[in-house]
C-alpha positions in Angstrom: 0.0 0.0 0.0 1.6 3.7 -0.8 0.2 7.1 -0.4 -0.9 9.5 -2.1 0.3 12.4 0.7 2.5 11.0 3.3 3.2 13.9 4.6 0.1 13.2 7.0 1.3 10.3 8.1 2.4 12.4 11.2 -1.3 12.9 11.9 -0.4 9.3 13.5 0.9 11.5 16.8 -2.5 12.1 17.7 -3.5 9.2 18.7 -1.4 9.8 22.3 -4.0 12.2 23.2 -6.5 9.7 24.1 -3.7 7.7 25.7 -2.7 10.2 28.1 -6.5 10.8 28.8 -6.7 7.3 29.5 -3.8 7.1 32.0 -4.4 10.4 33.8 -7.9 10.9 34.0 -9.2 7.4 34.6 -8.3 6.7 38.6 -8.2 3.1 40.1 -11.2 2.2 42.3 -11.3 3.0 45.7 -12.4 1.4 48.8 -15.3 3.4 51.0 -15.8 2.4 54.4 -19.7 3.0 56.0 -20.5 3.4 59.8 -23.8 2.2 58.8 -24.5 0.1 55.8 -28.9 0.6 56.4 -28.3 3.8 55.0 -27.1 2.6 51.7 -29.5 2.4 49.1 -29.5 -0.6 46.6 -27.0 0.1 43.9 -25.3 -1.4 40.8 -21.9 -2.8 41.9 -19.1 -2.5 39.3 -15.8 -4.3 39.8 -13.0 -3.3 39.0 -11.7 -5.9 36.4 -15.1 -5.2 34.1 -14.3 -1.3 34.4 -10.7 -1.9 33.3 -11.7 -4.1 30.1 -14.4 -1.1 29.3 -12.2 1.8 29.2 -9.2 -0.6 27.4 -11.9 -1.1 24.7 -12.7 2.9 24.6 -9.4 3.8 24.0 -8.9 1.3 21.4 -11.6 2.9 19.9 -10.5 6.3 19.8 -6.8 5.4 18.7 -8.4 3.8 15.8 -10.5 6.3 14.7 -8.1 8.8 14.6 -5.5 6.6 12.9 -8.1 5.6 10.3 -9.0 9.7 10.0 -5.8 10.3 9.6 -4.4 7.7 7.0 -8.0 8.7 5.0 -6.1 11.9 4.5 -3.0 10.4 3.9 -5.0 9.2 0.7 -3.6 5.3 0.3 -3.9 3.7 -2.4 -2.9 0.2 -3.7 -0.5 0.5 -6.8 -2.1 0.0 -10.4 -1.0 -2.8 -13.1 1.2 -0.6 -14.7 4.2 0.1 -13.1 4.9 3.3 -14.5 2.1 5.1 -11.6 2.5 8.5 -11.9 2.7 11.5 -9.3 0.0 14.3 -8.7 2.5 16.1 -6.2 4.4 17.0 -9.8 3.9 19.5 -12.9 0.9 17.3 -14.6 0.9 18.9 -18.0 -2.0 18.9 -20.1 -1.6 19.1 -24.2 -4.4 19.3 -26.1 -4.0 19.3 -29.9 -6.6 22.3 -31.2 -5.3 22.4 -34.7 -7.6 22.4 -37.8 -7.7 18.4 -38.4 -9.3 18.2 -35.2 -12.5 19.4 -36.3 -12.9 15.9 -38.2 -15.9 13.9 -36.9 -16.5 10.6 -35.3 -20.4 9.5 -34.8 -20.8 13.2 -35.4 -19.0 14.3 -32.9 -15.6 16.7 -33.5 -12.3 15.0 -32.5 -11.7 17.9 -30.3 -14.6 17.6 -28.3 -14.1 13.9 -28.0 -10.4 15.2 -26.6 -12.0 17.9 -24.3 -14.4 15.1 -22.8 -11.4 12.9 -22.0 -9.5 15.4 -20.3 -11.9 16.8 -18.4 -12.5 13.2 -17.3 -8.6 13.2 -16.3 -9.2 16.6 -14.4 -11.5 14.5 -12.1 -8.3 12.3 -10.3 -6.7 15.6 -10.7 -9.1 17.6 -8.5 -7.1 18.2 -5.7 -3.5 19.3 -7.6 -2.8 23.1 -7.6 0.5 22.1 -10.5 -1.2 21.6 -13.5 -0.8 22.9 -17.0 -2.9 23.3 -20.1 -0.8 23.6 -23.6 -2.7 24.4 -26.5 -1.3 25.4 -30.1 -1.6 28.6 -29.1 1.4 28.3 -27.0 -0.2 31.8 -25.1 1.6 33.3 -22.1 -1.6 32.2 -19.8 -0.5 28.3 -20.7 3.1 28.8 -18.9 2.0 28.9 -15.3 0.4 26.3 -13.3 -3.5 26.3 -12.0 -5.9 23.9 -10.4 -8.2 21.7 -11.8 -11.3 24.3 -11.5 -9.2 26.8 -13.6 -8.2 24.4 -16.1 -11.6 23.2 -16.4 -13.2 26.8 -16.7 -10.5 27.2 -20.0 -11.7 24.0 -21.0 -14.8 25.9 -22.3 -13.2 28.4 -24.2 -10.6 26.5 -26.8 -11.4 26.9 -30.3 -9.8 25.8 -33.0 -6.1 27.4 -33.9 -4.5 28.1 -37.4 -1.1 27.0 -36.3 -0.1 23.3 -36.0 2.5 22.6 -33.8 5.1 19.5 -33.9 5.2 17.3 -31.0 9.0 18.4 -30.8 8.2 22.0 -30.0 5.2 20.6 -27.3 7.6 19.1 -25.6 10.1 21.3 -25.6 7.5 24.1 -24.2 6.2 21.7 -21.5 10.1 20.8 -20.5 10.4 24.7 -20.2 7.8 25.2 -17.7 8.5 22.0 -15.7 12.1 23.5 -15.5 10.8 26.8 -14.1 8.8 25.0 -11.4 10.2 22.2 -9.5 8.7 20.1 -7.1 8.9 17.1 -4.6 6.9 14.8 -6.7 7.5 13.5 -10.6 6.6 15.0 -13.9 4.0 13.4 -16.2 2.8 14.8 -19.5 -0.5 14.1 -21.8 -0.6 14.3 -25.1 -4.6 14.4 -26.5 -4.4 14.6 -30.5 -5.1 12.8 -33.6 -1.2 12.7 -34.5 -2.1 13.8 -37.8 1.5 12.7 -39.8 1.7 16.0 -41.3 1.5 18.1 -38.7 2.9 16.5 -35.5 6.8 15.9 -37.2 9.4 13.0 -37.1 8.3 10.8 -34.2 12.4 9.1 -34.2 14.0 12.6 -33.2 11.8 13.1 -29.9 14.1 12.3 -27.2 11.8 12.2 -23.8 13.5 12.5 -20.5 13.4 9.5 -18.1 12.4 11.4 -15.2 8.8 12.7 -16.8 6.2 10.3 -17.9 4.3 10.9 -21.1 1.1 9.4 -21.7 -0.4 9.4 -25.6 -4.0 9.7 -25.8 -4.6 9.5 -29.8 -8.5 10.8 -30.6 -8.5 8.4 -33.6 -11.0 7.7 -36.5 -10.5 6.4 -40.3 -10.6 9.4 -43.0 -13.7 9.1 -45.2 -12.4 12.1 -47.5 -11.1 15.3 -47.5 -11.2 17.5 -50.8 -8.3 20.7 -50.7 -6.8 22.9 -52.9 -3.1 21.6 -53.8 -2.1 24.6 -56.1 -3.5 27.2 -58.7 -1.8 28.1 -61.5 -2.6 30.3 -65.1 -1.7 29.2 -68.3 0.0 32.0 -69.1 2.1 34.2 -67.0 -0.5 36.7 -67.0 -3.7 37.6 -68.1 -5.1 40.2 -70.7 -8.6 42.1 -70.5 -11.8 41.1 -72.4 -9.7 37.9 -73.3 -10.1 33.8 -73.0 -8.0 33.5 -69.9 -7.7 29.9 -68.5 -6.7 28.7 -64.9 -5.9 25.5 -63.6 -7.1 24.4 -60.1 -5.2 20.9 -58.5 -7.9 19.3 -56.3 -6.6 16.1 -53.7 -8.3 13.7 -51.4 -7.0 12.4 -48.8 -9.3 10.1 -47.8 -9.9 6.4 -48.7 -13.2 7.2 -50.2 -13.7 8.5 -54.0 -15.3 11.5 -54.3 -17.3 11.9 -57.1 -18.8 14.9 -59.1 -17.3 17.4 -57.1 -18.7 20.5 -58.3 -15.6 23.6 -57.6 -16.3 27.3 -58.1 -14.7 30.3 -59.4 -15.2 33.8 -58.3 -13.7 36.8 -59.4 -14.5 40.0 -56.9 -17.4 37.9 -55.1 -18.8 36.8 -58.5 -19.2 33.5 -59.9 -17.9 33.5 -63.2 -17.2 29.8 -63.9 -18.1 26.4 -62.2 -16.2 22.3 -62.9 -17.2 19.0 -62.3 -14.1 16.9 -60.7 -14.1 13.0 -59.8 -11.2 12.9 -57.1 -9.9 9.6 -56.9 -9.4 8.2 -53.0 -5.4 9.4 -52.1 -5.3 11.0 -55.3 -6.0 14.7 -57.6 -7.7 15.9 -60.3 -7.3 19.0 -62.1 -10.0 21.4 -62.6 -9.9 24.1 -65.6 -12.0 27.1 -65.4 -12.5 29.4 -68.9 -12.7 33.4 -67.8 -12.3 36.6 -69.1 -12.1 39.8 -67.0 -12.9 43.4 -67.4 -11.0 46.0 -65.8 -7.5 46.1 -65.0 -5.9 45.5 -61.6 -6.2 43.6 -58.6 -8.8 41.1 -58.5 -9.8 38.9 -55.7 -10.1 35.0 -56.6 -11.9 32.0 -54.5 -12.2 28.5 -55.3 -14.9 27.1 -53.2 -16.7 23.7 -53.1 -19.0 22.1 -50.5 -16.9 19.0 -48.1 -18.1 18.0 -45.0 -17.7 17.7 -41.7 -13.8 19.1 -42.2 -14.6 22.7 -43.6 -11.8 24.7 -42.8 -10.3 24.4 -46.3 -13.2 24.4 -48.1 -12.2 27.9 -49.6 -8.8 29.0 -51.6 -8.2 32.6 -51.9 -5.9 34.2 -54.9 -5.2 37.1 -56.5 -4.8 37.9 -60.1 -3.1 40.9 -61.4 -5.1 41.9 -64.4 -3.2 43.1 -67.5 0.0 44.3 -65.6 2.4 46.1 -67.6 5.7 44.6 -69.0 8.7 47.0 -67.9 11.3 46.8 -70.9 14.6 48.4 -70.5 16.5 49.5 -74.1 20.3 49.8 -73.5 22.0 50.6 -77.0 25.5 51.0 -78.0 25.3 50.8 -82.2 21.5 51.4 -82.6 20.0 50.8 -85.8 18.9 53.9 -87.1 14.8 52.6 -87.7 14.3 52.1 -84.0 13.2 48.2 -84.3 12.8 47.9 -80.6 10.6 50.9 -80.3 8.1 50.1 -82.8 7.7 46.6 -82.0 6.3 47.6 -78.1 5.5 51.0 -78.5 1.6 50.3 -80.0 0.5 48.2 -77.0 -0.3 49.5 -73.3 1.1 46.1 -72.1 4.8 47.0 -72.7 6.1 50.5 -71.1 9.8 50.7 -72.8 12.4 52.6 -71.8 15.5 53.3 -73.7 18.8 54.5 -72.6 22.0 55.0 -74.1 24.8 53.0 -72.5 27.1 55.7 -71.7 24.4 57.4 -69.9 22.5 55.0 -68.2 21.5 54.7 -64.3 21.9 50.8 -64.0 19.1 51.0 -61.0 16.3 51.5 -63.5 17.1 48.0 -64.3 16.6 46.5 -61.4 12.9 46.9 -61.7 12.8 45.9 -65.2 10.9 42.8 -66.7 13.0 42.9 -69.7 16.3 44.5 -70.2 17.4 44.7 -74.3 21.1 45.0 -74.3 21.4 46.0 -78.1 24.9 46.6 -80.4 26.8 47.6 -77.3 30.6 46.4 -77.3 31.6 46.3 -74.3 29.9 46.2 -71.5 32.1 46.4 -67.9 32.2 47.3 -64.9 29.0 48.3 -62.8 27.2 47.3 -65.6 27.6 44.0 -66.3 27.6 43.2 -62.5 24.5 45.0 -62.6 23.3 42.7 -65.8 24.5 39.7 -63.8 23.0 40.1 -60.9 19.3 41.2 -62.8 19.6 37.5 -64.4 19.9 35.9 -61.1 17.0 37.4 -59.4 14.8 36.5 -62.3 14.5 39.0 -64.6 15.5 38.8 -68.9 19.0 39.7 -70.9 18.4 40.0 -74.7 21.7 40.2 -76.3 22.0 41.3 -79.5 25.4 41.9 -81.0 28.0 44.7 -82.0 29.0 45.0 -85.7 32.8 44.2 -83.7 32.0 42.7 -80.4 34.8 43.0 -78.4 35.6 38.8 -77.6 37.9 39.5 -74.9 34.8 41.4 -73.1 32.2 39.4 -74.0 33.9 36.3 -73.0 34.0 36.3 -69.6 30.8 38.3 -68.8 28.3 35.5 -71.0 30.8 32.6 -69.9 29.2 33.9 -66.5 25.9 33.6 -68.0 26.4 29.8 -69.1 27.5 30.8 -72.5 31.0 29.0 -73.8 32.4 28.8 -77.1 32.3 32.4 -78.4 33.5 33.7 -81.7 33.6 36.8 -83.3 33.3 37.2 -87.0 35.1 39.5 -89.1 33.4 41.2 -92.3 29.9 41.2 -93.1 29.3 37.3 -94.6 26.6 36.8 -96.8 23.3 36.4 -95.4 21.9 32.9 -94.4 18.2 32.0 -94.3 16.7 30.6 -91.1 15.3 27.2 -90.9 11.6 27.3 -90.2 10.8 26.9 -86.2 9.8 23.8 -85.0 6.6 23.1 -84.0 7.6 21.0 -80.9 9.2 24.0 -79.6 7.0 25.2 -76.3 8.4 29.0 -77.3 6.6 29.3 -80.6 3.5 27.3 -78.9 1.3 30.0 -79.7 2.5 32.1 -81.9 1.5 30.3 -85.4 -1.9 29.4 -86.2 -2.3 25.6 -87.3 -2.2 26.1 -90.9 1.3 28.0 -90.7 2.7 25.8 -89.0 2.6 23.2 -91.6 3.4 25.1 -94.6 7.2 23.8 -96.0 7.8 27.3 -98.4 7.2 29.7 -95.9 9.4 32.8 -97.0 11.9 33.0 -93.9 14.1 35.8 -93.1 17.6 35.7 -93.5 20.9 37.2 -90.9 24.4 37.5 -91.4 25.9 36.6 -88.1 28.7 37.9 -86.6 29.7 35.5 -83.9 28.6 31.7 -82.9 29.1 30.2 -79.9 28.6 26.7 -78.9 26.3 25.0 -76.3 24.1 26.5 -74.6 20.7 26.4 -73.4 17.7 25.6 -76.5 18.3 27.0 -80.0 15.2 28.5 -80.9 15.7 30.3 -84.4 19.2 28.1 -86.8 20.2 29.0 -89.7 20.3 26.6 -92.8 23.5 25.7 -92.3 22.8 24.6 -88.5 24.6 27.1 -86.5 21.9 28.7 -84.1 20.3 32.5 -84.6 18.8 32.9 -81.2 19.0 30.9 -78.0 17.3 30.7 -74.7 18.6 29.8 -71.7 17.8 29.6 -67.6 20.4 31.1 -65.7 19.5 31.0 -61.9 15.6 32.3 -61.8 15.7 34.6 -65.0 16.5 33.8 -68.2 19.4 34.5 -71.3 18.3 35.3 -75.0 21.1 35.6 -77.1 20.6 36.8 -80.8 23.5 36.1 -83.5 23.6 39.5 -85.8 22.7 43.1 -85.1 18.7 43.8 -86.3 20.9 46.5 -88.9 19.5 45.7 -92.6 23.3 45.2 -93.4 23.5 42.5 -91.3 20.2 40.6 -92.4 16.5 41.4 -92.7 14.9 39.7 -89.6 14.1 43.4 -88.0 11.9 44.3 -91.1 10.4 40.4 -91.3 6.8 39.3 -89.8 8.5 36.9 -87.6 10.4 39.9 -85.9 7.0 41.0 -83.9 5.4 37.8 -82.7 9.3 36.7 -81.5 9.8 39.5 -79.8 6.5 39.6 -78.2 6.7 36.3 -76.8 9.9 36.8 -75.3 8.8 40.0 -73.9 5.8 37.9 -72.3 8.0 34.8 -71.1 10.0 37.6 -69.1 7.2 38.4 -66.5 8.1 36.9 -63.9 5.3 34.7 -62.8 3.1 36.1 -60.5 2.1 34.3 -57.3 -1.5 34.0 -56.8 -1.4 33.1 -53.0 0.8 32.2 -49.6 0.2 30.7 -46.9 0.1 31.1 -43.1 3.5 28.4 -42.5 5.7 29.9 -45.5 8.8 31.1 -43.3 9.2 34.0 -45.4 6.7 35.8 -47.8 9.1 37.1 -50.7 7.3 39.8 -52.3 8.2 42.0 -55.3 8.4 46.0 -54.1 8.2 48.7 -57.0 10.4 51.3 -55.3 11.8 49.9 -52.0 12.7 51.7 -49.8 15.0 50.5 -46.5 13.1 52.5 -44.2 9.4 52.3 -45.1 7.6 49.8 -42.8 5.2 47.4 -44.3 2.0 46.5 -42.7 -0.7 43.6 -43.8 -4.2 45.0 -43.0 -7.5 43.2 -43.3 -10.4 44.5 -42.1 -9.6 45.7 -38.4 -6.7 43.7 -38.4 -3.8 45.6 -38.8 0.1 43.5 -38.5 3.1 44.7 -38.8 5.4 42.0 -39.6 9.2 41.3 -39.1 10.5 42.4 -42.9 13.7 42.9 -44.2 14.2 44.4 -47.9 16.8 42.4 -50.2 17.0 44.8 -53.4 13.5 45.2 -54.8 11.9 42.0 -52.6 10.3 43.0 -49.1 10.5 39.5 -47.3 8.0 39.3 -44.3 8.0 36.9 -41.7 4.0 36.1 -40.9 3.5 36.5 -36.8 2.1 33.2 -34.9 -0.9 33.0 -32.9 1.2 33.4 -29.8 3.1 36.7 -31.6 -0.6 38.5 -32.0 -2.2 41.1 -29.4 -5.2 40.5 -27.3 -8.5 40.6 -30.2 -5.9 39.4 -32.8 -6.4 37.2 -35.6 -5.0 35.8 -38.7 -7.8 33.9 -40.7 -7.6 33.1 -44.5 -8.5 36.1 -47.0 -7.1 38.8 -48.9 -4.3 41.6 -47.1 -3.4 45.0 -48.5 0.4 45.6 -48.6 0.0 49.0 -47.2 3.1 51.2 -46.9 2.4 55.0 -45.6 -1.5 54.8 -46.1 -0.8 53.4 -49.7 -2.1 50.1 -50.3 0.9 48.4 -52.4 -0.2 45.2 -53.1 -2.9 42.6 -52.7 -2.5 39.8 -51.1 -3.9 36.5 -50.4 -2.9 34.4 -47.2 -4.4 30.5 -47.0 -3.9 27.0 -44.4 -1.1 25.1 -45.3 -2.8 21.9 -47.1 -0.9 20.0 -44.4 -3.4 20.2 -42.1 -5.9 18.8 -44.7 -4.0 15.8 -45.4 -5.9 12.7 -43.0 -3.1 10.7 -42.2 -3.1 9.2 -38.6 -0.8 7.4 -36.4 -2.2 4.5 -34.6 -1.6 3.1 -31.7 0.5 0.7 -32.5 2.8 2.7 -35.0 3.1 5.2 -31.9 4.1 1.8 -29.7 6.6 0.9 -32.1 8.4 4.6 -32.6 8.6 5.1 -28.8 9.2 1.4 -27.8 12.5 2.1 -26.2 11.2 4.7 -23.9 9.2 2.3 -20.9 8.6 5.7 -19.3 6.0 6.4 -22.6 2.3 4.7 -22.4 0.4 4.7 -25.3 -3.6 4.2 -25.4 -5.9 2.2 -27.5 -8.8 4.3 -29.1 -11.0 3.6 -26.2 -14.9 5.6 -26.0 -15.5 8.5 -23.6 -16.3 7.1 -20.2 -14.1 4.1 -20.7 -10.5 6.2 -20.8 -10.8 7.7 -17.1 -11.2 4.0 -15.5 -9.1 2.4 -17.9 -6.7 5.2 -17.0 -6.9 5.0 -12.9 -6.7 1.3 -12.8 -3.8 1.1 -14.9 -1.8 3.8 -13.4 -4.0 5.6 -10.0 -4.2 1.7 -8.6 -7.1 1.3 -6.2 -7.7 4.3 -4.1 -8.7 3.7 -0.3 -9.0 6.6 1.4 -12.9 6.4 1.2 -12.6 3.0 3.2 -10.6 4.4 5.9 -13.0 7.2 6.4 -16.4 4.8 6.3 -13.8 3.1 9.5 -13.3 6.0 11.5 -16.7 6.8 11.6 -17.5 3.0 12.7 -15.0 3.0 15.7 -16.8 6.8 16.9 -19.5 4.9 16.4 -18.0 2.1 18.6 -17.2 4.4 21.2 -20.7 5.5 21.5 -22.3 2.5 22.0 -19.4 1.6 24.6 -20.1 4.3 26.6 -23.9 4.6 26.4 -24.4 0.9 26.7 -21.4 -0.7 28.7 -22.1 -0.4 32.2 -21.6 -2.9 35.2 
């Protein structure tokens, strides 16, 4: 037998108090000696052996109800089966798993109400411990200090569910913190109520719990049905024109083990439906919806892909943005311009492209850096900040045209498109004779869309021709060749932008492609291709939220505002892309909030940029541990009990008997009140 609270175990002192009563207070019998027994009246004689067996058996009575009162508070108990028992003199530390998979159902009732039913059951053997915690995903500053059981229960009523899973790594590690601040006699023991969604909770091999706590899984467990989510949005094209056919292609998963069929997904544009698909998602698998839209307007406009998937609703919506016929920055740096201003014409007549053109001797090389497109035309050598300028432009994603000098200078060029992945370059002296080009293969994705079907097979189509003045050797895909095989213009992916290098100067000496009808559409699509693809929508777990900036500056500050929310996150600009690090639940003020829904990038009461912020499609994906995959990842820990999926009023008595043992402090109270009792009746009735 152990107890619960030795400590009263010195209660046991009392019991001399009737003892010394006994020995002082109770006299030995005395002889009385009568001049005149006729004046005694008939009385009942007592001797003194019965009186001495009386008052033995009172005392006896007392000591024992006062031992039995006092090991009754003592709390004994007889140990359970498993011989881990546990302590509720220590931190008891409560983790309950609100996150977003737990509002799955079972016999339509949310695994997080099954979870809050258990553990107010557990707060039942808990009743009388003033050490307990209650961790949610929150991870709020209330959940690292210790309560009663009333407390605890009260915030039992006010947990909803949270936007930020958690790994069972950084639980721990918060619990650990807390038992570390506050020290006690007894030992540590830790729950863990969830549905250990695989996902969410992290690598199960790399949790290293100490010996000295005991941690006790409680998995709220049910098979998946399905789940339908959003996987990823994207547009044909890398971006969209007014009153046009624009398409965009939605990825729908499941999940679940359960097909589901005719899903019907929506499209709205600015709260309107403009387009509706049909989807069967195969169980585990996707399917890929394609919705056919035009817009009118330019701009910003809000997108949602809704569809109707119950019970787990929380991703039932995916919000996007789609910048409406945004305008293509194009950057003109010439050295030897041709005299008809090819470049010019070709953009100037549509309010897509906004062109710029610069000499190269008088050139700010920071206009570049917010240029789509940069034409580097006829100059020879380009140097110093320049080319580390060019360089660096390629790298962060934007697009280098080349097109050559009438003398490039090879010992410049060399070394600054050797950086660029080009090798092999030649110069060519003279002006050769002109070569026609090949016509452009079909299988090419470039020239995708530029023919119409009946072009493209036509075998006399009356090509251009160019007289090149240097060749190089691999690199990236030859787009345009010349009869003879050596390539006219080349595209390549260097870092996240890409490298079009042309092999003659657009001059009519050097060729007629500038003055052919192949010149615009070319030159159109590569002005396209060079938008660097907009991204419709983030989410809530990205680490960092890169975002193009117009005209950064280091010391404006960036806030997200939606609604009456208003966040200022941590940001940090790196040339023209603000990165912002999205607060946690536990990082927001009191009436805080981050839900799913468009933001306005504002920066000194301008609104910069829309955004749109979503739940990481972990969360969506139903993936469970079971019990025995959690037995077999912590099987070398015996300090870790894992339950069985067990129903509501089952898990507390499965849960005392295994670990509490058999409590018997109510016994030894139902005994003290027998021997006062005893005592009663031996005074009251004893006599002689």
């Amino acid at each position: 037998m152990s107890f619960l609270f030795p400590s009263f175990l010195w209660g046991l002192l009392a019991v001399s108090v009737p003892i010394a009563i006994h020995f002082f207070n109770f006299r030995r019998t005395k002889r009385v000696f009568f001049t005149n027994v006729a004046f005694l009246k008939a009385v009942e004689t007592q001797t003194s052996s019965f009186r001495k067996i009386k008052h033995w058996l009172i005392l006896a009575a007392r000591v024992l109800a006062i031992a039995c009162l006092v090991l009754a508070f003592a709390q004994p108990f007889l140990a359970g089966k498993n011989e881990m028992g546990i302590s509720r003199q220590g931190v008891t530390s409560l983790y309950l798993d609100n996150s977003y998979s737990m509002q799955n159902e079972e016999n339509n009732k949310r695994y997080l109400d099954i979870a809050t039913g258990r553990l107010g059951d557990l707060l039942g053997l808990f009743r009388n411990a003033t050490s307990l915690q209650l961790l949610t995903n929150e991870f709020s500053a209330q959940e690292q200090t210790l309560a009663t059981s009333d407390k605890i229960r009260d915030r039992l009523t006010t947990i909803g569910l949270s936007h930020t899973p958690r790994t069972l790594t950084e639980v721990y590690r918060r619990q650990e913190n807390l038992m570390a601040r506050h020290r006690t006699a007894g030992q540590n023991q830790l729950f863990w109520f969830s549905d250990f969604q695989k996902s969410t909770v992290g690598d199960l091999s790399t949790l290293n719990v100490d010996s000295t706590n005991k941690l006790f899984l409680v998995p709220v467990q049910a098979t998946p049905d399905k789940n339908i989510y959003v996987d990823s949005v994207w547009l044909n094209t890398p971006f969209i024109r007014e009153l046009q056919n624009n398409i965009l292609f939605v990825k729908v998963s499941n999940s679940g083990e359960e097909q589901a069929e005719n899903t019907v997904v929506k499209l709205y544009l600015d709260d309107t439906q403009v387009s509706t698909a049909s989807v069967d998602v195969p169980a585990n698998g996707s399917a890929t919806a394609r919705f056919n839209f035009s817009i009118k307007g330019g701009g910003y406009k809000k997108g949602r892909i809704t569809f109707d998937d119950f019970p787990i609703t929380f991703d039932n919506d995916y919000y996007f943005v789609l910048n409406a016929s945004p305008v293509i920055n194009i950057v003109h740096l010439y050295g030897q311009a041709s005299g008809d201003q090819y470049i010019e014409n070709v953009y100037d007549n549509d309010s897509l492209f906004q062109t710029r053109s610069y000499s190269v001797s008088n050139v700010d090389v920071g206009q570049l850096r917010t240029a789509d497109l940069v034409i580097m035309e006829g100059v020879e050598q380009p140097a110093g900040s320049l080319r580390s300028t060019l360089i660096e432009f390629v790298r962060g994603g934007g697009s280098l045209a080349v097109i050559p000098p009438r003398d490039p200078a090879q010992a410049t060029y060399t070394p600054f498109l050797s950086t660029l992945g080009v090798n092999g370059l030649t110069s060519r002296e003279g002006t050769p004779q002109p070569i026609p080009l090949n016509v452009p293969s079909k299988d090419i994705p470039f020239f995708s869309d530029v023919f119409e079907e009946s072009i493209r097979q036509e075998t006399n189509l009356s090509l251009p021709s160019a007289s090149p003045t240097w060749q190089w050797g691999n690199f990236g895909s030859v787009l345009l060749s010349l009869r003879n095989g050596q390539p006219y213009l080349s595209q390549s992916s260097v870092g996240q932008g890409k490298v079009y290098l042309f092999a003659a100067p657009l001059e009519p000496t050097y060729g007629n492609v500038a003055q052919h009808a192949l010149f615009v559409p070319v030159m159109y699509k590569l002005a396209a291709l060079s938008v660097r693809a907009q991204q419709t929508a983030y989410s809530f777990d990205e680490t960092n939220l890169r975002i193009p900036v117009s005209e950064p500056n280091p010391n404006a500050v960036y806030k997200l505002v939606r609604d009456k929310t208003e966040i200022i996150p941590v940001q940090r600009l790196n040339g023209n892309q603000l990165l912002l690090e999205l607060p946690k639940s536990n990082q927001l003020t009191d009436g805080q909030s981050v839900d799913p829904g468009y933001y306005e990038l504002v920066n000194d009461g301008k609104v910069e940029q829309l955004l749109a912020l979503n739940h990481d499609n972990s969360e969506s994906k139903l993936d469970y541990y079971t019990p025995d995959e959690l037995r077999a990842t912590f099987a070398g820990n015996k300090n870790v009990q894992v339950f069985d999926k067990i129903d509501d009023s089952a898990f507390t008595r499965e849960f005392e008997e295994q670990n509490l043992g058999t409590s018997l402090w109510k016994y030894f109270l139902i005994a003290a009140l027998v021997f006062l009792l005893i005592e009663i009746l031996l005074i009251r009735f004893m006599k002689g």
